[in-house]
MARKEMAR-331488 format. One record per atom (N, C-alpha, C): residue number from 1; residue in three letters; chain; atom name; x, y, z. Coordinates in steps of 0.05 Angstrom, whole numbers, plus 32768, in hexadecimal, padded with zeros to 4 digits. Layout:
<sites>
seq; type; mol; atom; u; v; w
NUM; ALA; A; CA; X; Y; Z
...
</sites>
This chain:
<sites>
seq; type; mol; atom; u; v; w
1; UNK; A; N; 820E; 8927; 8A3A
1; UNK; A; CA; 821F; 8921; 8A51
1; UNK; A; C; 8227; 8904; 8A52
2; UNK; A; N; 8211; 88F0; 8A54
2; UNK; A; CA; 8213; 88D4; 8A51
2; UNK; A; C; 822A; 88D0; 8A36
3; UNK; A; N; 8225; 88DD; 8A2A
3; UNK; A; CA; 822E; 88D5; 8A0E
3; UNK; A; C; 8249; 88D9; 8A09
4; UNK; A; N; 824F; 88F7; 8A1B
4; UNK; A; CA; 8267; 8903; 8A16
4; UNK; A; C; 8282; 88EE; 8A2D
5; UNK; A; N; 8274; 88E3; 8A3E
5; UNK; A; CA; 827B; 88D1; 8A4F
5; UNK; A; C; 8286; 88B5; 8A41
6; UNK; A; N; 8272; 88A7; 8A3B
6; UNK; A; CA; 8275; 8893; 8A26
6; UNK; A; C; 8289; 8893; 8A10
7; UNK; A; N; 8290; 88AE; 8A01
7; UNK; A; CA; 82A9; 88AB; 89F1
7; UNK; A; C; 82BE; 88AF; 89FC
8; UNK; A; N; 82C0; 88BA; 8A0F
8; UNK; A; CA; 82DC; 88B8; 8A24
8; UNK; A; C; 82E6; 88A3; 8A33
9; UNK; A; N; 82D3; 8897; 8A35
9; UNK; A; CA; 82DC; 887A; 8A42
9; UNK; A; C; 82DC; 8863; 8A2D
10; UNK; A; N; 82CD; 8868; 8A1B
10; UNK; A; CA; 82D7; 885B; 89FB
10; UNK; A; C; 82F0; 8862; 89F5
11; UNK; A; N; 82F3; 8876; 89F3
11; UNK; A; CA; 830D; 8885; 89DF
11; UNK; A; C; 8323; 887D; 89F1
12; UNK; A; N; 831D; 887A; 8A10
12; UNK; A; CA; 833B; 8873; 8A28
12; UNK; A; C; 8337; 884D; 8A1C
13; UNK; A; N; 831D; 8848; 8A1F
13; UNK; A; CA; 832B; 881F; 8A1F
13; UNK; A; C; 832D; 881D; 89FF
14; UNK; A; N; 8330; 882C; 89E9
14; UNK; A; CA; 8338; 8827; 89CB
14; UNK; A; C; 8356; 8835; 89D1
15; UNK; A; N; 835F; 883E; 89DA
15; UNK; A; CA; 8383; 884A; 89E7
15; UNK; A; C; 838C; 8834; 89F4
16; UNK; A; N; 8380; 8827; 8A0A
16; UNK; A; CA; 8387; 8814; 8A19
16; UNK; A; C; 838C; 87F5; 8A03
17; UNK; A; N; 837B; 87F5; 89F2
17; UNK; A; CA; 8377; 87D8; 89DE
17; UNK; A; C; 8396; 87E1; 89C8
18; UNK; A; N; 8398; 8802; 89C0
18; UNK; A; CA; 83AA; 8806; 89AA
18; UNK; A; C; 83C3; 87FD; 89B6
19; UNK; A; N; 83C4; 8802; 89D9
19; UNK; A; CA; 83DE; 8800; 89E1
19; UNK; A; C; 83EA; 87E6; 89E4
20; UNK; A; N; 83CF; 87D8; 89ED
20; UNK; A; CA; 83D7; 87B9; 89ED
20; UNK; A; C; 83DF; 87AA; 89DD
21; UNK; A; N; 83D4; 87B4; 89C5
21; UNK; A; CA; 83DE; 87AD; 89A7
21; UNK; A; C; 83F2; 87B0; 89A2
22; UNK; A; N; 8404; 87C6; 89A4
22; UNK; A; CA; 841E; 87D1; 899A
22; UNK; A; C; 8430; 87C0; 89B2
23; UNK; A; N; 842F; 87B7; 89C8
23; UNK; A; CA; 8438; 87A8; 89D9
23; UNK; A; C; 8443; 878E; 89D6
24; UNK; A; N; 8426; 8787; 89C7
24; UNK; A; CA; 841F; 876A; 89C8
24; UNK; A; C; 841F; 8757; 89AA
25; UNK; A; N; 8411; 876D; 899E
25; UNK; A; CA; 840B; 8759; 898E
25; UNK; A; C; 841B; 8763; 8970
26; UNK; A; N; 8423; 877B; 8977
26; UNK; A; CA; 843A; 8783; 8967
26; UNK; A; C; 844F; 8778; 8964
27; UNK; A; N; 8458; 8772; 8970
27; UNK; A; CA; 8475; 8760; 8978
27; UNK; A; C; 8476; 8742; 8966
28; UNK; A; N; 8464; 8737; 896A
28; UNK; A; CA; 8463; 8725; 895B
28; UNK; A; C; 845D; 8723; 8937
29; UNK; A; N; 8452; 8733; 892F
29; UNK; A; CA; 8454; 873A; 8914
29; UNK; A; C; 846F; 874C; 890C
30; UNK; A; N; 8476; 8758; 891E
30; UNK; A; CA; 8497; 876B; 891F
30; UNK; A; C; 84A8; 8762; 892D
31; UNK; A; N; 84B5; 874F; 892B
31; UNK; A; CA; 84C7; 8747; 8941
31; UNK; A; C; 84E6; 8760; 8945
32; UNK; A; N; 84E2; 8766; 8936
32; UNK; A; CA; 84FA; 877E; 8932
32; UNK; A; C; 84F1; 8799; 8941
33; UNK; A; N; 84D5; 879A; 894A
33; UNK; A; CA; 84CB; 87B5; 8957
33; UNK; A; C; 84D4; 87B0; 8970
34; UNK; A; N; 84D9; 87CB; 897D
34; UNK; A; CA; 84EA; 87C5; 8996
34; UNK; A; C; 84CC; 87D3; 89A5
35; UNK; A; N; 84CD; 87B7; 89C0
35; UNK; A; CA; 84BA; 87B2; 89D3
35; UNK; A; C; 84C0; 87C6; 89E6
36; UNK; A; N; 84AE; 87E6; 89ED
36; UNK; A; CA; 84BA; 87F1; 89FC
36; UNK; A; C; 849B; 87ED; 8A13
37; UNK; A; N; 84A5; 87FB; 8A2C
37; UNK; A; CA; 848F; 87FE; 8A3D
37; UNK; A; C; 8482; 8820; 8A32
38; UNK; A; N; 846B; 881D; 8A35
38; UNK; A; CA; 845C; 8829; 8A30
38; UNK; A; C; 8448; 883E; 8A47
39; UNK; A; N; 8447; 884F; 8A52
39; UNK; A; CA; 8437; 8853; 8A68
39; UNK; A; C; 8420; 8861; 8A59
40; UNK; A; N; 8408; 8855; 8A64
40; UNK; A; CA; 83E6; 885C; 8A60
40; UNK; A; C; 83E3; 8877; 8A6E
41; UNK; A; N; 83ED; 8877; 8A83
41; UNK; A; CA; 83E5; 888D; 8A8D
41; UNK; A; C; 83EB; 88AB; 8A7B
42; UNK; A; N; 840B; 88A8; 8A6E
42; UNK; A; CA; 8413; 88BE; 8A5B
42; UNK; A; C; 8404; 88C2; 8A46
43; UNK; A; N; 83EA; 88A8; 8A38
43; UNK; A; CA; 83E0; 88AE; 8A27
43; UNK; A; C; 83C6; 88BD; 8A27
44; UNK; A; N; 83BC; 88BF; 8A42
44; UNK; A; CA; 839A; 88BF; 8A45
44; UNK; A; C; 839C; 88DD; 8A3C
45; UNK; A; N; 83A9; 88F7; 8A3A
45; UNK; A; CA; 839F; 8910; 8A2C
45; UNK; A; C; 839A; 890A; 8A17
46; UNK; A; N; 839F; 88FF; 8A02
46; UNK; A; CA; 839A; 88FB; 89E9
46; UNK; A; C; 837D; 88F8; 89EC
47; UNK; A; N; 8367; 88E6; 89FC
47; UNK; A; CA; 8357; 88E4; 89F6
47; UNK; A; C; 8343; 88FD; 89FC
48; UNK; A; N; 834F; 8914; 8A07
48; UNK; A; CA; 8344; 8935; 8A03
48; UNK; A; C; 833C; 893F; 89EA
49; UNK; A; N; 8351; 8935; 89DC
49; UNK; A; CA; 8353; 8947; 89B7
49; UNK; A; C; 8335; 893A; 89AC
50; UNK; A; N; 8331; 891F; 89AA
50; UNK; A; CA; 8318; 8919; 8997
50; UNK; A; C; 8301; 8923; 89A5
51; UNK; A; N; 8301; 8927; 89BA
51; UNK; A; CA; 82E5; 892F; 89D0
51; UNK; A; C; 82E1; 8946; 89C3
52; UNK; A; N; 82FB; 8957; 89C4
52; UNK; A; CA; 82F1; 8973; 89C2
52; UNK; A; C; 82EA; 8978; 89A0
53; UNK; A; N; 82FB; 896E; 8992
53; UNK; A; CA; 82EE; 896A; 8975
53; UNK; A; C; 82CE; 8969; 8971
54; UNK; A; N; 82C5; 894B; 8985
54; UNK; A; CA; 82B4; 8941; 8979
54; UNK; A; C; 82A0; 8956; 8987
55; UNK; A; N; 82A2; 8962; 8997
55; UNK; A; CA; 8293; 897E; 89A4
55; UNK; A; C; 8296; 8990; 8993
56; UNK; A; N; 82A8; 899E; 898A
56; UNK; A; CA; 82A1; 89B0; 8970
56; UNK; A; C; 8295; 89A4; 895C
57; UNK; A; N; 8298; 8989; 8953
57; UNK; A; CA; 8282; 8986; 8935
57; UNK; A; C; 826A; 8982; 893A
58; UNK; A; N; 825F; 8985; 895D
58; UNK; A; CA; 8241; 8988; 8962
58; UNK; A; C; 823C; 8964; 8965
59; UNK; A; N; 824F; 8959; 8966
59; UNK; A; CA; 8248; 8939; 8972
59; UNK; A; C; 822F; 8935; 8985
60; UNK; A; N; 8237; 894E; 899B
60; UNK; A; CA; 8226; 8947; 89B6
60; UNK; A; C; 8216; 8956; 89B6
61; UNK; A; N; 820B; 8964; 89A4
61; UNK; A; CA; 81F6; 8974; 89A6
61; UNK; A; C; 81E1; 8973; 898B
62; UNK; A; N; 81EA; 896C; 8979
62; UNK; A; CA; 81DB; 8969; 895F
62; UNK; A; C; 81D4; 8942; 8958
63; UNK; A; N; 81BC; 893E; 8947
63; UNK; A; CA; 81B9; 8927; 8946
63; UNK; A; C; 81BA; 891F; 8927
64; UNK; A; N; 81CD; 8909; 891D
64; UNK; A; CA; 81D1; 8906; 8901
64; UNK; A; C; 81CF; 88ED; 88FB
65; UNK; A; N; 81C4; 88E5; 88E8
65; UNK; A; CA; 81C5; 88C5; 88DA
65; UNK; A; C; 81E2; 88B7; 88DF
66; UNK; A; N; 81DA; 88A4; 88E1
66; UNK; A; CA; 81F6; 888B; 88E5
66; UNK; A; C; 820B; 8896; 88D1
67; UNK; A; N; 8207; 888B; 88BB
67; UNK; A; CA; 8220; 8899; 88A8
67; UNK; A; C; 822E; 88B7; 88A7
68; UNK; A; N; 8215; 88CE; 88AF
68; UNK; A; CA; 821C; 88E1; 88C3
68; UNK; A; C; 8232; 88EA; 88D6
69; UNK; A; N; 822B; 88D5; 88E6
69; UNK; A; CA; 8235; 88DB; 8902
69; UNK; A; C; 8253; 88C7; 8901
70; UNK; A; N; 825B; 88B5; 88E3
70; UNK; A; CA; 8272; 88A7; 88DA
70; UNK; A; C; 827F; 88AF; 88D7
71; UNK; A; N; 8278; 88CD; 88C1
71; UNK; A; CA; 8282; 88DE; 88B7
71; UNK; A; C; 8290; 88F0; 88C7
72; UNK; A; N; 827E; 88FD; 88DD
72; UNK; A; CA; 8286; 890E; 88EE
72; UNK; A; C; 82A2; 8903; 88FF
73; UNK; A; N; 8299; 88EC; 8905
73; UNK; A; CA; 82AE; 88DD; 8917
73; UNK; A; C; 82C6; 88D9; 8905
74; UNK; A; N; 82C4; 88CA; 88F9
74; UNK; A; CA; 82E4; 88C8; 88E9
74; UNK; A; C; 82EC; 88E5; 88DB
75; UNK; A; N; 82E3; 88F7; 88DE
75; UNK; A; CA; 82EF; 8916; 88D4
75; UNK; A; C; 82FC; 8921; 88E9
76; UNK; A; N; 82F0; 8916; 88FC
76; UNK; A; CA; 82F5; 8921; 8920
76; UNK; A; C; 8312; 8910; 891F
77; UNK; A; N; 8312; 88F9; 891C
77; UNK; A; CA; 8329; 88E3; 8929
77; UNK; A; C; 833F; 88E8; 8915
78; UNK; A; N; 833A; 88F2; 88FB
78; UNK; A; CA; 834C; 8901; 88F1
78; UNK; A; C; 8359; 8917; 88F7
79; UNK; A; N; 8348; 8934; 88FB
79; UNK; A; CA; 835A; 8943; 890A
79; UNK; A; C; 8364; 8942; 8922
80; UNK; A; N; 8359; 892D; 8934
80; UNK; A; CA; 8365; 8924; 8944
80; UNK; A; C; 8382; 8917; 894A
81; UNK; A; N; 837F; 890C; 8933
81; UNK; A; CA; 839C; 88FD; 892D
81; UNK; A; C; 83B1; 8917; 8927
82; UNK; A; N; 83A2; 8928; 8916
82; UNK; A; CA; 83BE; 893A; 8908
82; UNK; A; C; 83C1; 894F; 8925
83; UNK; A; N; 83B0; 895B; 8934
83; UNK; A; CA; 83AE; 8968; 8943
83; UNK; A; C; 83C8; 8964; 8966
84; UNK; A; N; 83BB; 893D; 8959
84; UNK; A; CA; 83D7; 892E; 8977
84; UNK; A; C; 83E5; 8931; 8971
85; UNK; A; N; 83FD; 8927; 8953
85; UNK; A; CA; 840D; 8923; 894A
85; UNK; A; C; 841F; 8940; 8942
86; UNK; A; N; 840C; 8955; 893B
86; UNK; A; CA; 8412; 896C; 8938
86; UNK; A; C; 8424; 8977; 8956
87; UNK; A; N; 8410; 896B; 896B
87; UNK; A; CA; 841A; 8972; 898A
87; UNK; A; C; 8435; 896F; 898B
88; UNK; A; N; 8430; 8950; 8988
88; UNK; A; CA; 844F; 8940; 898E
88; UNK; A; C; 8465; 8946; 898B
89; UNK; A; N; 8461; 8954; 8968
89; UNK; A; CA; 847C; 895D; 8965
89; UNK; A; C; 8486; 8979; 8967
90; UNK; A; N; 8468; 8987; 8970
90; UNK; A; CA; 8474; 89A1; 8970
90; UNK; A; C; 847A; 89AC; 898F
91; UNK; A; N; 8474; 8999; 899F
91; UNK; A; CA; 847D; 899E; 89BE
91; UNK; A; C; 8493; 8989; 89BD
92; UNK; A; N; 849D; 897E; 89AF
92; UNK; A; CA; 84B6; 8967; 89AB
92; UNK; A; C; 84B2; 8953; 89B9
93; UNK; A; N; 84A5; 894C; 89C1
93; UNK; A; CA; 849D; 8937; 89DA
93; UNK; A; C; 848E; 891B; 89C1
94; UNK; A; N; 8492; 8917; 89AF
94; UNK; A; CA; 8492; 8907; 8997
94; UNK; A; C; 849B; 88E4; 89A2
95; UNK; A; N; 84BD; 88E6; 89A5
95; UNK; A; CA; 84C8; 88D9; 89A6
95; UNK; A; C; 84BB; 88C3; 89C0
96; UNK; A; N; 84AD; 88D4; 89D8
96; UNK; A; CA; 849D; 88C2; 89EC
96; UNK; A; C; 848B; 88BA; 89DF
97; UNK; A; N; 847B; 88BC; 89D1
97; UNK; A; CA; 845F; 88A9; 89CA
97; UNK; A; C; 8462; 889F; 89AC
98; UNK; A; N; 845D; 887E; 89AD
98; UNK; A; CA; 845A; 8874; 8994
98; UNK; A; C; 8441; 8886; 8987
99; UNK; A; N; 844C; 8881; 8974
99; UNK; A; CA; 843C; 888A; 895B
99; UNK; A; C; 8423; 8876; 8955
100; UNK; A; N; 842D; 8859; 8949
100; UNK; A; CA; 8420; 884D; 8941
100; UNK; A; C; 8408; 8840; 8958
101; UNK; A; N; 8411; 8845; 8978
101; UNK; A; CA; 83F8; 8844; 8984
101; UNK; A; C; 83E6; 8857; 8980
102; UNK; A; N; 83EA; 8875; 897A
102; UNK; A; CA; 83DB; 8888; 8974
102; UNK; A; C; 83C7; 8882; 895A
103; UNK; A; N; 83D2; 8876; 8948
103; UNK; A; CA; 83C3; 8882; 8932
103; UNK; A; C; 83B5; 8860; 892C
104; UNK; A; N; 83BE; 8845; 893C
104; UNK; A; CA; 83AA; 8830; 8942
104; UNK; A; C; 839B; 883E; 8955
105; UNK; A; N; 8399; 8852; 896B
105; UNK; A; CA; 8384; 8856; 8973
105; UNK; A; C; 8370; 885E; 8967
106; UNK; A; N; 8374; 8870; 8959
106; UNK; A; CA; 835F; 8887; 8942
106; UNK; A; C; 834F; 886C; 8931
107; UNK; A; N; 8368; 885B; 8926
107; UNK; A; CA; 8356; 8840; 8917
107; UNK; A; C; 8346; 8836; 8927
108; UNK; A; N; 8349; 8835; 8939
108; UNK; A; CA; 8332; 8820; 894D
108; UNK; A; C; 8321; 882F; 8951
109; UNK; A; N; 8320; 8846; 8958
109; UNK; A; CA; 830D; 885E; 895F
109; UNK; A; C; 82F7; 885C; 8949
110; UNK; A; N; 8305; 8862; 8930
110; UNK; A; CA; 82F3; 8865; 8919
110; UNK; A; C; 82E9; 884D; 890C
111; UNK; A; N; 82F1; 8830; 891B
111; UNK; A; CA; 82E1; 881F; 890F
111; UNK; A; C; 82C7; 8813; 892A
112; UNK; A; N; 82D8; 8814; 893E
112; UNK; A; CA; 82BF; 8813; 8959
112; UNK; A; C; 82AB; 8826; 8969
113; UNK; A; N; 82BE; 883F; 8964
113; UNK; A; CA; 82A9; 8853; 8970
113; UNK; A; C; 828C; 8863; 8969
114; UNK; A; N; 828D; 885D; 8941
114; UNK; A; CA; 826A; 885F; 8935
114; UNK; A; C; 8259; 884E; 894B
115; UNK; A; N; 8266; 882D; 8946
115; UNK; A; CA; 824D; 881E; 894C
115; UNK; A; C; 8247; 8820; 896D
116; UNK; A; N; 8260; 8824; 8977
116; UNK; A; CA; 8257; 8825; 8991
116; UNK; A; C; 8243; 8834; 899D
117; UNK; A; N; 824E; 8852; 8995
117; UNK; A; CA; 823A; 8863; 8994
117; UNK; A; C; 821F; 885F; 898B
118; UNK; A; N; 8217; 8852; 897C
118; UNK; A; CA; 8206; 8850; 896E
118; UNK; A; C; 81F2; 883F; 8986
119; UNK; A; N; 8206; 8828; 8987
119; UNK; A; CA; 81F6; 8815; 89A3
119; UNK; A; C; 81ED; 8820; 89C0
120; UNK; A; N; 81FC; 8837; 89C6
120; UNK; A; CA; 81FE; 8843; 89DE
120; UNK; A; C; 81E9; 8860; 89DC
121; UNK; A; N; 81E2; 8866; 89CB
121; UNK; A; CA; 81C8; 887B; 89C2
121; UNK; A; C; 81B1; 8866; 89C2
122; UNK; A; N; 81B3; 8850; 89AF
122; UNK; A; CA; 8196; 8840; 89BE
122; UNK; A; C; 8194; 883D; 89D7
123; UNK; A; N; 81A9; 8832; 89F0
123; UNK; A; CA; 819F; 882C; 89FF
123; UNK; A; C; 8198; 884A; 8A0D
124; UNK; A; N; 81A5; 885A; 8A0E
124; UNK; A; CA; 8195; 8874; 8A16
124; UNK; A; C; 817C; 8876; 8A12
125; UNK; A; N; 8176; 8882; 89F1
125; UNK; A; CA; 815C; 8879; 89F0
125; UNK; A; C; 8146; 886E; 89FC
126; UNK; A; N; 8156; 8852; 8A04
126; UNK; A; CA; 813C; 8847; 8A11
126; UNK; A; C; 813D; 884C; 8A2C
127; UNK; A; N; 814B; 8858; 8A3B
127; UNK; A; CA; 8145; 8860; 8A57
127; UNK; A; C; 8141; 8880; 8A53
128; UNK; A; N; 8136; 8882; 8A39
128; UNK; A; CA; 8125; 88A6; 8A35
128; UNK; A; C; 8139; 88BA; 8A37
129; UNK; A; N; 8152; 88B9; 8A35
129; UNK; A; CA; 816B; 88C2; 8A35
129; UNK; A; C; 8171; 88D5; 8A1A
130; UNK; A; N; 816D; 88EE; 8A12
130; UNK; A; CA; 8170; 88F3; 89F8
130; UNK; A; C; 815B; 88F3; 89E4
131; UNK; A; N; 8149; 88F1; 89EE
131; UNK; A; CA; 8135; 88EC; 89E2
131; UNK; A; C; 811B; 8908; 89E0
132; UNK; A; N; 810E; 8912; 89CB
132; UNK; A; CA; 8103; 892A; 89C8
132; UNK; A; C; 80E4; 8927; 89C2
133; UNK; A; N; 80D2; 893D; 89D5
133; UNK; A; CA; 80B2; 8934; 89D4
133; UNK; A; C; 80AF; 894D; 89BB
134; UNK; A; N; 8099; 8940; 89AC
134; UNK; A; CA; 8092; 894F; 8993
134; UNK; A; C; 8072; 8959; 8991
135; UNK; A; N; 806B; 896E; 8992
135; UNK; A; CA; 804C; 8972; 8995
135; UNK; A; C; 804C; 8976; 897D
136; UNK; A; N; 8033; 8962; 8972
136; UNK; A; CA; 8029; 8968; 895E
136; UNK; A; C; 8012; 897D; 895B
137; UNK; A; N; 8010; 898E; 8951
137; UNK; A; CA; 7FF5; 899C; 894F
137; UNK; A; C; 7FE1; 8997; 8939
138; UNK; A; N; 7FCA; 899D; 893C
138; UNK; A; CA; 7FBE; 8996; 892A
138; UNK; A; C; 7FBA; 8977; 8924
139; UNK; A; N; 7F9D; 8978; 8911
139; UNK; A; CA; 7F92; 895A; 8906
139; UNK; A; C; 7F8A; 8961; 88EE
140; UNK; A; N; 7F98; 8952; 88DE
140; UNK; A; CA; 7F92; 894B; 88C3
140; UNK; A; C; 7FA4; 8932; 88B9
141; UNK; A; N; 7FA1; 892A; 889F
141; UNK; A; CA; 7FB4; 8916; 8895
141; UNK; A; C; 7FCD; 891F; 889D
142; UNK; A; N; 7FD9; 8932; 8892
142; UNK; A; CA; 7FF6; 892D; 8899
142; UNK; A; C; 7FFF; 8936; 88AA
143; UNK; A; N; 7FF7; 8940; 88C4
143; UNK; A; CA; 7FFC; 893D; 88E5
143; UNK; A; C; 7FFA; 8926; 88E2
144; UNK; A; N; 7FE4; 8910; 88DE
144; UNK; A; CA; 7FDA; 88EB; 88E5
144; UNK; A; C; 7FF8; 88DE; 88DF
145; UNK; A; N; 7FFD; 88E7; 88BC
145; UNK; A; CA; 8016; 88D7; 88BC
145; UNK; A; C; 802A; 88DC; 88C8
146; UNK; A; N; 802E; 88F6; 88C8
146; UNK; A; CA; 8043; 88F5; 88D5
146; UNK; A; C; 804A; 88EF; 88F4
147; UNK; A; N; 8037; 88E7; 8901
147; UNK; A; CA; 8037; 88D7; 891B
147; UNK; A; C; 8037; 88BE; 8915
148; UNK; A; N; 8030; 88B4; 8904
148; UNK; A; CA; 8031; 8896; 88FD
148; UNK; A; C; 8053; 888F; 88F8
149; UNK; A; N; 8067; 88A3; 88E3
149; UNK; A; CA; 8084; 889B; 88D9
149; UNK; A; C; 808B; 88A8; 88EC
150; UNK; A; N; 8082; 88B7; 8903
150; UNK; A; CA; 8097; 88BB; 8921
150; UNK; A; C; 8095; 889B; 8934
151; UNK; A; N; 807B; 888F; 8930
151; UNK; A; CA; 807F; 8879; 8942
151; UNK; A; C; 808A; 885E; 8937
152; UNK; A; N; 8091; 8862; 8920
152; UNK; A; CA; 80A0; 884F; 890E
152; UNK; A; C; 80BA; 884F; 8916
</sites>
């Protein structure tokens, strides 16, 4: 829940950063791109498509190693990309939304949203958030160790 929260309001202020970009800081490396207004509000469905992705590849319910969960994510922000873009043009409604803010968003996504995530599961963690009790049964050596490389 926390979690599924956290990428939505990630995924809306990495839309909000793509848009500013294409605004702002586009212009000046393109002086020939024409400066249009932009409204945020037209963009925030977009950030539906990667949620529900990252919900079918078991994001919020399964637990995977960092490189893992990289993987998962940038496969997600990929069909995500083809899935918007696919939208765009097949409801014709294309011509309203830059492109190149779309697919700088997916870049930003897939270079900020591993680690973020990553930072935002520790701090869960430590307020016991996500976190799973393991009964060990039994005593012998390898019950011992293996309580020893769980508290590692």
């Amino acid at each position: 829940m926390f979690l599924l929260l956290f990428d939505i309001m990630t995924l809306a202020l990495l839309l909000i950063l793509a848009i500013y970009i294409r605004i702002y800081i586009f212009p000046i490396f393109l002086p020939k791109l024409q400066n249009a207004y932009i409204d945020i509000k037209s963009y925030l469905w977009f950030v539906g498509i990667p949620v529900l992705i990252f919900s079918y590849e078991g994001l919020y319910k399964e637990r995977f190693t960092f490189w893992d969960e990289v993987k998962y994510i940038w496969k997600s922000l990929f069909i995500s990309l083809a899935i918007t873009i696919f939208l765009l043009f097949a409801l014709k409604i294309s011509e309203e939304y830059s492109r190149p803010v779309i697919i700088m968003w997916m870049v930003l996504g897939g270079i900020f949203l591993p680690v973020l995530r990553t930072r935002f599961k520790k701090v869960l963690y430590a307020f016991n958030i996500g976190k799973n009790r393991v009964l060990i049964a039994g005593v012998d050596r390898y019950s011992i160790s293996f309580l020893k490389a769980l508290k590692q």
